[in-house]
Structures are given as structure tokens and as C-alpha cells.
NUKE-28039 format. One record per residue (C-alpha): x, y, z; residue in three letters. Coordinates in nm, 2 decimals. Example, Ala and Ser with C-alpha at 12.3 -4.5 7.8 and 13.67 -1.06 7.14 Angstrom:
BEGIN
       x       y       z   aa
    1.23   -0.45    0.78  Ala
    1.37   -0.11    0.71  Ser
end
This chain:
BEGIN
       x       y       z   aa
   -4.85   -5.51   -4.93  Unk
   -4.86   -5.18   -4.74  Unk
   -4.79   -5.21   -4.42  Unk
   -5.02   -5.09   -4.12  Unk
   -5.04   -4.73   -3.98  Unk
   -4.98   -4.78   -3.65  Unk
   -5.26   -4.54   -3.41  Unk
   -5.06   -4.33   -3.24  Unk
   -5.04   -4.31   -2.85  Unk
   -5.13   -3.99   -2.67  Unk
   -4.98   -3.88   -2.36  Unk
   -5.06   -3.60   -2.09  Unk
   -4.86   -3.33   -1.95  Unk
   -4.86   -3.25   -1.56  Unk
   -5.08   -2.92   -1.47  Unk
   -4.90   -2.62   -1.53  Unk
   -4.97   -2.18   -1.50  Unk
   -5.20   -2.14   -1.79  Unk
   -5.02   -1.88   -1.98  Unk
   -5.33   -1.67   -2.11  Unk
   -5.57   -1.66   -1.80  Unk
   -5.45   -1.62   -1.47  Unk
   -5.54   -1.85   -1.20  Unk
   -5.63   -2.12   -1.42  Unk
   -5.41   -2.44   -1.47  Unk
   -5.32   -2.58   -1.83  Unk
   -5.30   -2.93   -1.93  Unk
   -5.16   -3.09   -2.26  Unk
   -5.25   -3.42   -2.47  Unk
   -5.01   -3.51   -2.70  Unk
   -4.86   -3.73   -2.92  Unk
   -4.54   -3.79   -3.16  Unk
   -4.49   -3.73   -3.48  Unk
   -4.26   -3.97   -3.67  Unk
   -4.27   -4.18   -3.94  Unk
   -4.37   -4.20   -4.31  Unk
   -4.74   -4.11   -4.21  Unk
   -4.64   -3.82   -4.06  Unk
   -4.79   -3.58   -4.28  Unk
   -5.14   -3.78   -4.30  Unk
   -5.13   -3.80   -3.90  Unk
   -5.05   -3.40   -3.85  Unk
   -5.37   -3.34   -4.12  Unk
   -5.59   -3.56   -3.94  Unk
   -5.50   -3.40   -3.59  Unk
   -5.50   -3.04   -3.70  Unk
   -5.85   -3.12   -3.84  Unk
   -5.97   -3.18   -3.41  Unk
   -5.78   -2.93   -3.31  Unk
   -5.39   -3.03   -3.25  Unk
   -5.14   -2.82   -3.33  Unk
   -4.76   -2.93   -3.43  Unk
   -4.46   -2.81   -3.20  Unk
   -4.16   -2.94   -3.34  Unk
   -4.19   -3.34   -3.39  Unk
   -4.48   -3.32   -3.14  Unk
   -4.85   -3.27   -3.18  Unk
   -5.04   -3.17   -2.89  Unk
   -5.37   -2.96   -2.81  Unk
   -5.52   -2.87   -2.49  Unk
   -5.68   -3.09   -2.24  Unk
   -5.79   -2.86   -1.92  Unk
   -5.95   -3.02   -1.61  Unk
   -6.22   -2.73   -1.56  Unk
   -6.17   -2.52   -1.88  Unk
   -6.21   -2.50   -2.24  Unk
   -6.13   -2.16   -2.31  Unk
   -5.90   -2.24   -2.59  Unk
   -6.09   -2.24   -2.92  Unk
   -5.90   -2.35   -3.27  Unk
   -6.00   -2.17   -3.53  Unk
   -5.94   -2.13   -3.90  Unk
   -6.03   -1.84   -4.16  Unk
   -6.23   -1.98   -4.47  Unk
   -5.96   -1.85   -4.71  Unk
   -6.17   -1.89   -5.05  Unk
   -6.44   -1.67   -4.90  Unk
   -6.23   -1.42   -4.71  Unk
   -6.31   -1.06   -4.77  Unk
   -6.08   -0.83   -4.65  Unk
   -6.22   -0.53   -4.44  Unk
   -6.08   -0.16   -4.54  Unk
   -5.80   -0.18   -4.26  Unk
   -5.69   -0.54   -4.41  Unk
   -5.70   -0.39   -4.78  Unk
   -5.47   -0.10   -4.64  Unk
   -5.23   -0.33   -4.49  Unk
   -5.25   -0.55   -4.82  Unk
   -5.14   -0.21   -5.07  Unk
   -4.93   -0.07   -4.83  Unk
   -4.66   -0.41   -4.78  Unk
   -4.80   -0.55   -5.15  Unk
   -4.43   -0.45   -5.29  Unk
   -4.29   -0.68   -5.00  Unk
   -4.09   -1.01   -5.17  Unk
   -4.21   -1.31   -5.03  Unk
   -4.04   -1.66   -5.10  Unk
   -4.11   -2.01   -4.99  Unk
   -3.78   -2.11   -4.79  Unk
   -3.69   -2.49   -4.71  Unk
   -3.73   -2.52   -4.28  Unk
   -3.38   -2.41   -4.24  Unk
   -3.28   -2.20   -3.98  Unk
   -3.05   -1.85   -4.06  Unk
   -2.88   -1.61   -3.87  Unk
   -3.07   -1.35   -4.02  Unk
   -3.42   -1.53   -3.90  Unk
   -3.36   -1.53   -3.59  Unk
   -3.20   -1.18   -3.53  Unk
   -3.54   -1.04   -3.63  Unk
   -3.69   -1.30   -3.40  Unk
   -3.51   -1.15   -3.13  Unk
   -3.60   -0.79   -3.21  Unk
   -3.94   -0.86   -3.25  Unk
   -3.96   -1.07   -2.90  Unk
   -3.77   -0.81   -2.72  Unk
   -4.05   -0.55   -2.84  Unk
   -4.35   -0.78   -2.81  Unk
   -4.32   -1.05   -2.54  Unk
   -4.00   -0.97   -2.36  Unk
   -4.10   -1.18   -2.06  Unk
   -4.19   -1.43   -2.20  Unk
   -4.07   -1.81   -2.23  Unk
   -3.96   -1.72   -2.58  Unk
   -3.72   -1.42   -2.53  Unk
   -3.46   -1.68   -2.36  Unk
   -3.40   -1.91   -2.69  Unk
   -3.07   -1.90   -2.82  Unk
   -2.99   -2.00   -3.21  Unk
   -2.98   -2.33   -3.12  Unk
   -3.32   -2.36   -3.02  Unk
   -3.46   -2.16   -3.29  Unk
   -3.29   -2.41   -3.50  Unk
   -3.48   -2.69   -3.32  Unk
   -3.82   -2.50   -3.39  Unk
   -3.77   -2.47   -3.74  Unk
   -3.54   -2.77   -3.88  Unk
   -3.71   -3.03   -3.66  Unk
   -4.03   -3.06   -3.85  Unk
   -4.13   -3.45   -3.98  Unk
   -4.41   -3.27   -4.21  Unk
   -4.41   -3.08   -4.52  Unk
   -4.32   -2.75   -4.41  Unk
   -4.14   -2.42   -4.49  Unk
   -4.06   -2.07   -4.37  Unk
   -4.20   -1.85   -4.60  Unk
   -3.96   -1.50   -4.59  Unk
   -4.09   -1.16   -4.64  Unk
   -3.78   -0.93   -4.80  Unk
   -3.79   -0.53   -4.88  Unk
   -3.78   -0.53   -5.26  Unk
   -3.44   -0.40   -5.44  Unk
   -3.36   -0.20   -5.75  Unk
   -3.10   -0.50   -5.83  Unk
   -3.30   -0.78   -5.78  Unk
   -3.05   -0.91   -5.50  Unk
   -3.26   -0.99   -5.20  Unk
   -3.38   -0.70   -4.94  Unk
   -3.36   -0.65   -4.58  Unk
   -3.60   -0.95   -4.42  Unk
   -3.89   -0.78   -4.22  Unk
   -4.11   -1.09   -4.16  Unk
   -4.13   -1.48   -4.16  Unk
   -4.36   -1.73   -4.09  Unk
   -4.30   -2.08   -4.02  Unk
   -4.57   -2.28   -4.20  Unk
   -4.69   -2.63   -4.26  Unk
   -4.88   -2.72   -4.60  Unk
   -5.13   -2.96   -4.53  Unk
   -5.40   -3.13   -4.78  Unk
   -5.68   -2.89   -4.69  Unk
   -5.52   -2.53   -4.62  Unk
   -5.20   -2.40   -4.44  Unk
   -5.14   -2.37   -4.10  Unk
   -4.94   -2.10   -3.93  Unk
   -4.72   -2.24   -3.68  Unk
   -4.52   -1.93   -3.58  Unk
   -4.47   -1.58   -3.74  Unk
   -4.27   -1.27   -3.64  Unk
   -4.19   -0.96   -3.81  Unk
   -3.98   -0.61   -3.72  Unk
   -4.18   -0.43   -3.49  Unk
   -4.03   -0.13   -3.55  Unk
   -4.01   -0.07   -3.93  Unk
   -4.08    0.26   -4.02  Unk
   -4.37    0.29   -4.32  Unk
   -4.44   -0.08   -4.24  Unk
   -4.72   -0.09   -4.06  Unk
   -4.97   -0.37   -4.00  Unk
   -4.71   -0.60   -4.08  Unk
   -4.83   -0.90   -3.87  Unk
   -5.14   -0.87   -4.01  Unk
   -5.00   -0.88   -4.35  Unk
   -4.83   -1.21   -4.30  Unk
   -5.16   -1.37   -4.24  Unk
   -5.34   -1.19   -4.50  Unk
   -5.08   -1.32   -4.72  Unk
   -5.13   -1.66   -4.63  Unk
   -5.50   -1.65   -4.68  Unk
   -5.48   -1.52   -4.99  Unk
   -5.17   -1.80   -5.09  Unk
   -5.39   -2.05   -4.96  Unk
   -5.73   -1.92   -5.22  Unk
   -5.47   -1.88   -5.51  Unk
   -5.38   -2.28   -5.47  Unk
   -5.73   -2.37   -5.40  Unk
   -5.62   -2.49   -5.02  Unk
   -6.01   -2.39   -4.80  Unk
   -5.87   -2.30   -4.47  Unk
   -5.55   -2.11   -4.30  Unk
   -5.55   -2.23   -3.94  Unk
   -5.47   -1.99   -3.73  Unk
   -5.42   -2.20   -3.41  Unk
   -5.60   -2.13   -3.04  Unk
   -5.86   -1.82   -3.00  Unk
   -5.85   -1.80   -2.59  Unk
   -6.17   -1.57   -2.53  Unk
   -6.05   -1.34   -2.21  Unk
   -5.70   -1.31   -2.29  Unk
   -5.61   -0.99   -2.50  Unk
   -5.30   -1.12   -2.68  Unk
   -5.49   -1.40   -2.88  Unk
   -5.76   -1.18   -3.03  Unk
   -5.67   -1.05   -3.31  Unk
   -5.76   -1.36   -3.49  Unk
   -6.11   -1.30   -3.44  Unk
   -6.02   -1.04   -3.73  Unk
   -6.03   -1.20   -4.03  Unk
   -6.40   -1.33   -4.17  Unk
   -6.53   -1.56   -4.24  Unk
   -6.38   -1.74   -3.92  Unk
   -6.48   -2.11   -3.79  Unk
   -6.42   -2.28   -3.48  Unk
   -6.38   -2.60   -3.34  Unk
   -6.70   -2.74   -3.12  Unk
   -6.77   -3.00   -2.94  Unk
   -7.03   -3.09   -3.29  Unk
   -6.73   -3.00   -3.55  Unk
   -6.60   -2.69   -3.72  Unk
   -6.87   -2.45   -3.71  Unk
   -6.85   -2.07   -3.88  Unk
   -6.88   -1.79   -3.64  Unk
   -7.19   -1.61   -3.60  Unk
   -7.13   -1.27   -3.83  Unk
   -7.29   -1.01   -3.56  Unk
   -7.09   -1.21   -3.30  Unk
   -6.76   -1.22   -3.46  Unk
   -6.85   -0.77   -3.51  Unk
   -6.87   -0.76   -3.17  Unk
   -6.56   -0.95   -3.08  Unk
   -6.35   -0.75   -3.39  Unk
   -6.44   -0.40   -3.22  Unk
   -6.33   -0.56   -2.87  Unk
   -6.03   -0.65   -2.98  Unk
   -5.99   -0.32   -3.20  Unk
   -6.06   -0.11   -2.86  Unk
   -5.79    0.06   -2.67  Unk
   -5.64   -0.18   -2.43  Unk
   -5.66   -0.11   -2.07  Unk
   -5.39   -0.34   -1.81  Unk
   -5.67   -0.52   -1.60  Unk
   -5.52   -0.63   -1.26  Unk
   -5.42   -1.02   -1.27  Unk
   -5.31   -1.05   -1.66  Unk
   -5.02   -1.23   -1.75  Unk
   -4.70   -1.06   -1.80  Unk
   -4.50   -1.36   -1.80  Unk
   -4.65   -1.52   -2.09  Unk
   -4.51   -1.78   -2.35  Unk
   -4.59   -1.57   -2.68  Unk
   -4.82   -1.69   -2.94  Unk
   -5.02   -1.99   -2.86  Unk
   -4.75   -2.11   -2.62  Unk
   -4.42   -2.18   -2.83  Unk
   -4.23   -2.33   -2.76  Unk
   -4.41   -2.63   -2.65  Unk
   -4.16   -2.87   -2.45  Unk
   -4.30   -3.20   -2.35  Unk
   -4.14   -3.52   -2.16  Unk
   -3.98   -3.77   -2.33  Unk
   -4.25   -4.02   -2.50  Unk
end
């Protein structure tokens, strides 16, 4: 006899600074995940809109706002646009291996590098190895980090120019936290290639969705996601595909030249919010 899976209790964080709108005020639900269930608990949350940080599972719970959309890209129905395809040829020689969630020195040096170029005031660009270690090794769910390596004429692995920390779930993959060198010469689009890679991983095993975690309409950081078609999002009423002329009009938004509007967030937490610390449950 099997026993019980026990519901899970949820708890709420105090108001905080929301990190992508300023002026507004975030609040967090979440809950812990432990146990042999883990995996089944993560799916079924993820599927409602929770995302994982760590051994924790958590998605947003604002007073007055619901600004923060989860979406995911439909990956067995994903057609590249002629920028994606260009990104696609132009890192297709990169190596890319599924890693066990173990952290390396090599990781998070090109973490550093890439949050000293890309959010270097925010709550990331403080962690030391130790806490990378924690984001990556402290998973309770089938996860790995999936490497990106320049390719070599001996067969010995390349420089690493981009990794993704990923969870594997029963219906697609969810990207918990990529970076990439910001700098490499020749490489570009590379962040873009990580995801296109995943979708494309995730159509080759048959897996329907790549979640891509919180679209905040209003805050410029978070819309490139908007990118890749066809996208769905979390309502009120369930997942629900984005209108095609809608998500044109968001794409060539988020494809304009950015202009610093007075108010943004400088001091932001990087991509949606890692990492995610919460008190003791």
C-alpha cells in the first residue's frame, strides 16, 4: 500500500520593491519541495504558474497587480523567424551536453562575466561560488545544466560559452536560469540560441512546451520572450495561445531601440528574480 501524498502547505512572503516595475510592491506564495513526490508536485505547480528556486516553488501573489504573466513556447509548432534561423546556423557547430546539476568553477566564471556585463547591479552580481553551488546542486527534481562548448579539432571539450540550468518535467522543459559570454566575438545571438535550442530539444523528444517563466508587460528586460511563436500564457481561464497580430506587435516593441524611461529599475534581481530566498518554512 502506497502511502498518501501529503498537499503541500503554501506560505507568503512580506511585501517587497517589485524588481521589474517601479513603485509597485511584490508578493510571493510558496511552498517546499521535498520528498519522493517532488517531481509530480514541481509538474503540477509549473502547470498554474509556479516556478522552482532551489528546493522551493513559488509564483507571484501581488495585492493590486498581476503584471506577471507565465508563459511557454509550443515547442512542436515553433517556427523560427529569419533572425532565429540566423542565430540557429550561426552557433549550430556549438557542442551542447546534458551535465548532472553540479556546480564548476568554469560555470560560474562565465556566470560572473556575463552578470558583470548584463545585470551588474543586480541582486545576482554579489553571489559567490558557494551560492551558485546552492542554485544548481540544491534541486529535489529531475534536473540538469545543459553546457554549450566551442567545438575542437581533437574532440577534447571547448571553451564553455553558455549554460542553462534546466528541469525536465513530463510535459516540456523548463528553463530555470541561463547565461552565456556576452562578449564572444562571432557569437552573436547567443542567448537566444540557448532557448532556441531547448525548443527544438524539447520537439525532438516529443516534450509540447518550453516554459520560459514570467512575461512582465512594462518592464523591458523580460520581453524578449514575447519572441518566439507560437507563445501561450497563463489566464485566469488556463493556458491560452497569444493572439498572432498581438504577439507582432509586442515582438517589434521589444525589437525597437530601447530608450532609459525615467523611473526603471536599475537595481534589479536579473531574470525572473533569481535568486529567490524565502523564510524558513
Amino acid at each position: 500500500m502506497t502511502a498518501p501524498i501529503r498537499f503541500p502547505r503554501f506560505f507568503v512572503t512580506s511585501p517587497a520593491p517589485c524588481p521589474y516595475l517601479p513603485g509597485r510592491q511584490e508578493r510571493k506564495v510558496f511552498t517546499e519541495l521535498k520528498g519522493e513526490h517532488s517531481d509530480q508536485l514541481n509538474e503540477a505547480l509549473g502547470r498554474i504558474g509556479f516556478r522552482r528556486s532551489q528546493t522551493v516553488a513559488y509564483r507571484p501573489s501581488c495585492l493590486d497587480c498581476q503584471a506577471c504573466v507565465s508563459v511557454r513556447v509550443v515547442a512542436g509548432e515553433f517556427k523560427p523567424s529569419s533572425t532565429q534561423r540566423r542565430d540557429i546556423r550561426r552557433n549550430s557547430d556549438l557542442v551542447v551536453t546534458e551535465c548532472r546539476p553540479w556546480a564548476t568553477d568554469e560555470q560560474f566564471d562565465l556566470l560572473a562575466k556575463y552578470l558583470s556585463v548584463r545585470h551588474p547591479d543586480g541582486g545576482m552580481s554579489a553571489m559567490d561560488e558557494l551560492d551558485y553551488a546552492d542554485m544548481i546542486e540544491h534541486t529535489p527534481v529531475t534536473s540538469n545544466v545543459v553546457e554549450y562548448r566551442e567545438p575542437t579539432a581533437d574532440g577534447s571539450p571547448g571553451k564553455l560559452v553558455g549554460a542553462c540550468l534546466t528541469d525536465r518535467q513530463g510535459d516540456g522543459l523548463s528553463m530555470i536560469y541561463s547565461f552565456y559570454d556576452p562578449d564572444h566575438e562571432g557569437r552573436a545571438g547567443l542567448g537566444n540560441f540557448i532557448i532556441l535550442d531547448h525548443i527544438l530539444r524539447a520537439a525532438a523528444d516529443k516534450l509540447p512546451y518550453v516554459y520560459l517563466g514570467y512575461w512582465v508587460e512594462g518592464s523591458p528586460r523580460m520581453q524578449y520572450k514575447v519572441r518566439y511563436r507560437p507563445l501561450e500564457r497563463l489566464a485566469r481561464d488556463g493556458w491560452q495561445r497569444m493572439d498572432s497580430d498581438e504577439q507582432s506587435k509586442l515582438i517589434a516593441e521589444a525589437t525597437a531601440p530601447r530608450q532609459k524611461k525615467a523611473g526603471t529599475v536599475e537595481a534589479a534581481r536579473g531574470k525572473d528574480g533569481q535568486p529567490v530566498k524565502f523564510p524558513a518554512s
